[in-house]
N, C-alpha and C positions, 0 to 999 in steps of 0.2 A: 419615551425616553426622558431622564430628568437629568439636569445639565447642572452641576455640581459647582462646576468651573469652566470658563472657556480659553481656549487659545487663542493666537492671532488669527487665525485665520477665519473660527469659528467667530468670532468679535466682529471683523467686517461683514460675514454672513447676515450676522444679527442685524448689523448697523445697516446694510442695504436693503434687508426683509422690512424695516421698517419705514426704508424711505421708497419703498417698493408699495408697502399700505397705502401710506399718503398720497401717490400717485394715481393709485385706481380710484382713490375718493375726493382728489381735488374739487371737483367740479360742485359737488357738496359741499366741499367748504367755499369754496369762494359764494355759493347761495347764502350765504350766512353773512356774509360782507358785512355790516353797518359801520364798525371802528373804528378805528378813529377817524376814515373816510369810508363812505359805502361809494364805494367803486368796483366792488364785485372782482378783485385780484389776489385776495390774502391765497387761495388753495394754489394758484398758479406759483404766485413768487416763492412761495416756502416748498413746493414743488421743485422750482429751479435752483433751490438754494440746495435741495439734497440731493439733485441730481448731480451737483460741480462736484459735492464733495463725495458720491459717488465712483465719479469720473478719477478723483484724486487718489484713491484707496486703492481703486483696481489696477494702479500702475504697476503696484507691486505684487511681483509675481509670489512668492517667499517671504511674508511681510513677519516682522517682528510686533509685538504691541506699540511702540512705541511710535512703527511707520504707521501702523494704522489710525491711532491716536492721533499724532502731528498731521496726516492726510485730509481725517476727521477735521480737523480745528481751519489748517488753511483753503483748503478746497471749497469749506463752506463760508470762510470768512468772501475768497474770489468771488463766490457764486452767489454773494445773499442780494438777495430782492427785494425793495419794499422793506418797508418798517417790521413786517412778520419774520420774513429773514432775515433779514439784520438781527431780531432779537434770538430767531434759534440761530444764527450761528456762533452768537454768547451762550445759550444756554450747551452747544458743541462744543467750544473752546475749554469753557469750564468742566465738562465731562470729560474730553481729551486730557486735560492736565489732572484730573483724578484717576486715570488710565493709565496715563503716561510709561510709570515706571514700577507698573505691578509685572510678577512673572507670571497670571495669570487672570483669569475676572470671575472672582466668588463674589459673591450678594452682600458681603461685606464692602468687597472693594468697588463696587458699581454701588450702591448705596450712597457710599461717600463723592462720587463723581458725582452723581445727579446731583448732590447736595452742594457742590461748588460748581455745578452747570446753571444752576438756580441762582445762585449769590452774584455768580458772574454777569448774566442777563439781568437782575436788578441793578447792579454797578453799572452796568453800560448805556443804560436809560438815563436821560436827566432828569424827568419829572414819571415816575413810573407809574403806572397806573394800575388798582388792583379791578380785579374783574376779565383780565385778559390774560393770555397766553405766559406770562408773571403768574399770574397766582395759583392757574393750573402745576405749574411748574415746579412751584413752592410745595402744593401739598401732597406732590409726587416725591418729590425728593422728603420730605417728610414720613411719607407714607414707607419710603425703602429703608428710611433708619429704625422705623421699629420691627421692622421685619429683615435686619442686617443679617441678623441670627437662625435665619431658613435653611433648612437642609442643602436646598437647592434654587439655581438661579427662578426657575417656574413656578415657585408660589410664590420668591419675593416680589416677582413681575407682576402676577394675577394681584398684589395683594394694589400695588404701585397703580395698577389701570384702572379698580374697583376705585379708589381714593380719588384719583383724577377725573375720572368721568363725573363721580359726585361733586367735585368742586367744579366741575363744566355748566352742571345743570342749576348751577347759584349763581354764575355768573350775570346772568339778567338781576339779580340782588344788588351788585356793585355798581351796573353803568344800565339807568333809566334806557337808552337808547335800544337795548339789548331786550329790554323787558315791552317797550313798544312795537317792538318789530316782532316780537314772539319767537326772539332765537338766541341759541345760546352765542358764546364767543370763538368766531371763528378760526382765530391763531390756536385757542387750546384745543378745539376740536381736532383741529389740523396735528399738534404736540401726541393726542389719544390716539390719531391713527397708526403715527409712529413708533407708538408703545404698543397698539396692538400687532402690530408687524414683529417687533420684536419677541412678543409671545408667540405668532406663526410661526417662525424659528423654531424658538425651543421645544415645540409641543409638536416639531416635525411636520407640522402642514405644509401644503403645497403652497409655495408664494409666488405668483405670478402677477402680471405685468396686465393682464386685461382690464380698462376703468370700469367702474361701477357707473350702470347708466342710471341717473335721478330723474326724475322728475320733479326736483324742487325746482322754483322760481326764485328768483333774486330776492332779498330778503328787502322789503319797501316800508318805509318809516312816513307815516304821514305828517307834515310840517316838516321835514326836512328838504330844503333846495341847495344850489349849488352857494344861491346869496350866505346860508348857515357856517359857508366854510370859513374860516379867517385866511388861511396862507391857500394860495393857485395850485401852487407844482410841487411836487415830490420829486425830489434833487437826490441823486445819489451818485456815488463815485470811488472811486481810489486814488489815492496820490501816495506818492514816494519821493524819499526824501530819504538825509543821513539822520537828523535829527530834530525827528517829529515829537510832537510835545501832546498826547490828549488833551490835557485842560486848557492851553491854549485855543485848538479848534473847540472846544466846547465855550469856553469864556467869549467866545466873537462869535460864534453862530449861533447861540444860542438867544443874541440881539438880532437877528435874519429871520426866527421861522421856531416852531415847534415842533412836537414829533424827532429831535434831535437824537440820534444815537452818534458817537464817534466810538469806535474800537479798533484795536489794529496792534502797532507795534513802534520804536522810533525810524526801522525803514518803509512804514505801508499803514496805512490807516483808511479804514472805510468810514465812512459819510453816509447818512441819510438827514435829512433834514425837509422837510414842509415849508417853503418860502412863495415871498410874494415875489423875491431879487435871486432866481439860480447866478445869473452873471455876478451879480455882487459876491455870492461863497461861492463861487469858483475862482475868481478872482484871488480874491484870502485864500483860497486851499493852493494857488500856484505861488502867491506870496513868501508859503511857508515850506512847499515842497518843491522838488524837480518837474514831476509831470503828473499828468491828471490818465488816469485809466478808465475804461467800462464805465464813462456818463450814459447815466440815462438822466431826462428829466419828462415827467407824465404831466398833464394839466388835469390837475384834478376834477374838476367845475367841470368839466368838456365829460370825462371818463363817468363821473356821477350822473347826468343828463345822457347821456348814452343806454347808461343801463336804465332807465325810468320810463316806461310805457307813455307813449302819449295822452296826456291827458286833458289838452286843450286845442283848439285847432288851431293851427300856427297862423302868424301874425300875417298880416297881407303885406308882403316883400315890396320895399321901396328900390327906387330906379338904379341908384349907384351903390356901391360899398368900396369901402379903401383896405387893404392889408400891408401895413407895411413894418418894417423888422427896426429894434434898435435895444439897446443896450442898459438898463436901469429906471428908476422910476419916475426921473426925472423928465428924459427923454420921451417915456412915455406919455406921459404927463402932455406934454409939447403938442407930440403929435395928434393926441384928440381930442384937443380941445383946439386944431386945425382942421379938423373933419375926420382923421382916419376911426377907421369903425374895430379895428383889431390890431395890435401889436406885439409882432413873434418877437420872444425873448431871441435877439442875438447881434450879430459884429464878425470882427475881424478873426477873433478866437474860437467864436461859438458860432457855426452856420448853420441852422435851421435845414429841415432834409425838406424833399418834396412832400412828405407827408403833415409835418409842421404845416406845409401853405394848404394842403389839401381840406387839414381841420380847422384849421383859420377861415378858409372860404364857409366850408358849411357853416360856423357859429355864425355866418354873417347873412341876413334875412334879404338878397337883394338880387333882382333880376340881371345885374354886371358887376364885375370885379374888379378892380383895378388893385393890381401888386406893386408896390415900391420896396425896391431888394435891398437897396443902399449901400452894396457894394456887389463888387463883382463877381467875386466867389461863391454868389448867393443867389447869383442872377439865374445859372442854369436851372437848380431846384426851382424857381419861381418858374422857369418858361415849361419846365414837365409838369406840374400841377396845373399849367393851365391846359394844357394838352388831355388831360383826362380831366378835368370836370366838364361838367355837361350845360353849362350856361355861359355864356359870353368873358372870358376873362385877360386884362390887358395888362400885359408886364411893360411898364415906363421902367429902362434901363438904369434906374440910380445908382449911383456908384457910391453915392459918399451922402452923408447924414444931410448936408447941406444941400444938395439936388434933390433929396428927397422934401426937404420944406418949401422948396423954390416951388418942384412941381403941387407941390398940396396948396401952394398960393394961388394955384391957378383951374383946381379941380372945383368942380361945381356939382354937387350933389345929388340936382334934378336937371341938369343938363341930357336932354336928349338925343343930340347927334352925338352918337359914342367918335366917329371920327373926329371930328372938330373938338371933342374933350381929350381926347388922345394928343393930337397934336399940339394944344394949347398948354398940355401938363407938358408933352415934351420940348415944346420952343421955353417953356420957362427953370427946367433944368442945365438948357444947352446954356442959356448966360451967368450959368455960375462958374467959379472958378475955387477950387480948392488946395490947400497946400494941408499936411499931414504930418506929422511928428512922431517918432516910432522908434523903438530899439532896435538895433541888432541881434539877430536869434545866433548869430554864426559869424565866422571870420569870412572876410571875403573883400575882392577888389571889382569897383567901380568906376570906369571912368579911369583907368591908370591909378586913383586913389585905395591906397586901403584904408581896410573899415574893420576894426575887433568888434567882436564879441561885446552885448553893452553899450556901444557908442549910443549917442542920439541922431 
């Protein structure tokens, strides 16, 4: 069967056959990992990004183009992942609004979508980069405007996958890193499956849901260490607001970290960003909005060293290690250049989970642990990770940043009576004393006094 034009219904078909492809071949693409981080996540997160918007589409039972379209654009805007996501759900949003307000989808009018799904995802990059999942994109949508003119949607398609798989297999031309690892770029490969799905569709084949098992291996770059990366974390989020500004979030984080996408709307804007300070843009993104949604924040350095096969025998583990949490680079700064060997990005806003303390312990090479939580709220998570790891680990109760320095004045490195080091950290927290300074989140009375909203 050759499909001339499609309707709405037939449109999300297409649109889930192809996020259907991607999903049996994640695990392949993420082998291909190198770019802009090899961390081994690109097939996962752009996985989860068409999975949301998936989930968005199928609400409607009787969908018109336009629900489809609008489902398309915000479901993957909610659901995108990672820098890969983030960029297709520009290159979706862009496709959505050349969709939008057709009364049906000829090869003319999907032609022109891809060609502003394209434009869209170079626009939402700040510094874009050719070689990846962009420039596949580019000669896809290029490849459907010379073929706008096709009987049918099934050659335009075949003509669109011939063009992008070619400009897949060049991509080791653009980015050296690509060309050393001996693979091509994983975001486009990931973009080809989704167009091959969409030709599943049309050509009536069976599209289901079982992954392709590989046996590829993670794709290994030699000379590349975690030292190569410039920014730790991949920081991503949503904030909401009445009147959100793009270029503003771009103009200030764009000083934070690399890797910057901002796209969205002036009530909802997505975030991803590469930093050394998640607390500092997040900070700025609540500055400028109401609230912060679906944080994630990954340590890159940790995620890359994860996926890398051992290839030296690890260092022979010293007596003590510290883990303790605090809030900027400053703080950081403080605390290890007072002995602590690891410090969780977090605070009062931001509280680090158990998992947080669990990969802070293992980065840390040392027969005992000692966590400093430095506040309360923080305390639990520190007392569950010590509970499952399998080496000696000792949560000193700090409440507040200043208990945590007290007790670091009093920890000794090669101390080997772990009690006598336990109790000398904690008799030098007990004699501090701290006072705190803080807004009010809310209206409320204290003490017979009341207290608005904002106070100090």
């Amino acid at each position: 069967m050759k499909y001339t034009a499609l309707n709405a219904e037939e449109l999300r078909d297409m649109l889930m056959a192809g996020a259907s492809a991607l999903g049996r071949h994640k695990e392949e693409v993420n082998s291909l990992n190198v770019f802009p981080v090899p961390d081994g996540d690109t097939g996962t997160n752009m996985n989860l990004t068409v999975e949301a918007a998936n989930r968005e589409m199928a609400k409607h039972k009787s969908p018109t183009i336009k629900d489809v379209a609008d489902s398309l654009s915000m479901g993957s805007l909610m659901g995108a992942r990672g820098n890969s996501g983030v960029i297709l759900s520009q290159i979706f949003r862009g496709l959505a609004r050349g969709l939008a307000d057709a009364e049906s989808i000829t090869p003319s009018v999907l032609a022109a979508a891809l060609q502003m799904g394209a434009e869209t995802a170079y626009k939402a990059v700040i510094k874009p980069v050719e070689g990846t999942i962009l420039t596949v994109a580019k000669s896809a949508a290029k490849a459907a405007a010379k073929a706008a003119r096709a009987k049918d949607l099934n050659t335009m398609m075949a003509q669109v996958l011939q063009e992008a798989n070619t400009t897949l297999e060049h991509t080791p031309e653009y980015l050296p890193v690509l060309k050393q690892a001996g693979v091509v770029d994983a975001g486009g490969k990931g973009l080809c499956y989704i167009f091959e799905g969409w030709i599943d569709f049309l050509e009536g084949r069976s599209v289901f849901d079982t992954p392709v098992v590989t046996d590829e291996k993670p794709a290994l770059v030699d000379g590349i260490d975690d030292a190569d990366l410039k920014f730790s974390y991949c920081t991503e989020f949503l904030v909401t607001g009445d009147d959100l500004q793009e270029d503003v979030f771009r103009r200030e984080l764009e000083k934070h970290g690399d890797s910057l996408v901002v796209v969205g709307t002036s009530g909802l804007i997505k975030v991803h960003v590469h930093t050394n300070n998640p607390g500092l843009v997040l900070d700025f993104a609540l500055s400028q909005g109401k609230e912060l949604q679906d944080i994630k924040i990954d340590n890159m350095r940790y995620q890359h060293r994860e996926a890398l096969p051992q290839q030296v025998p690890p260092a022979e583990a010293k007596l003590n290690g510290v883990v303790t949490v605090a809030a900027g680079a400053g703080m950081e700064e403080i605390f290890k250049s007072m002995g602590a060997d690891y410090v969780v990005p977090g605070g009062q806003t931001m509280n680090p989970s158990t998992e947080d303390f669990v990969q802070a312990i293992k980065e840390i090479i040392a027969q005992r642990i000692f966590i400093l939580p430095n506040n309360k709220n923080i305390l639990m998570a520190a007392q569950q990770a010590a509970e499952v790891i399998d080496k000696p680990v000792v949560v000193i109760p700090t409440k507040t940043i200043p208990q945590g320095l007290a007790a670091l004045l009093s920890y000794s490195p090669d101390e080997e009576d772990l009690a006598y080091l336990e109790e000398a950290m904690q008799e030098g927290l007990s004699k501090v004393k701290t006072g705190q300074v803080t807004f009010a989140v809310r209206n409320s009375v204290f003490d017979g006094q009341p207290i608005a909203e904002g106070n100090i």
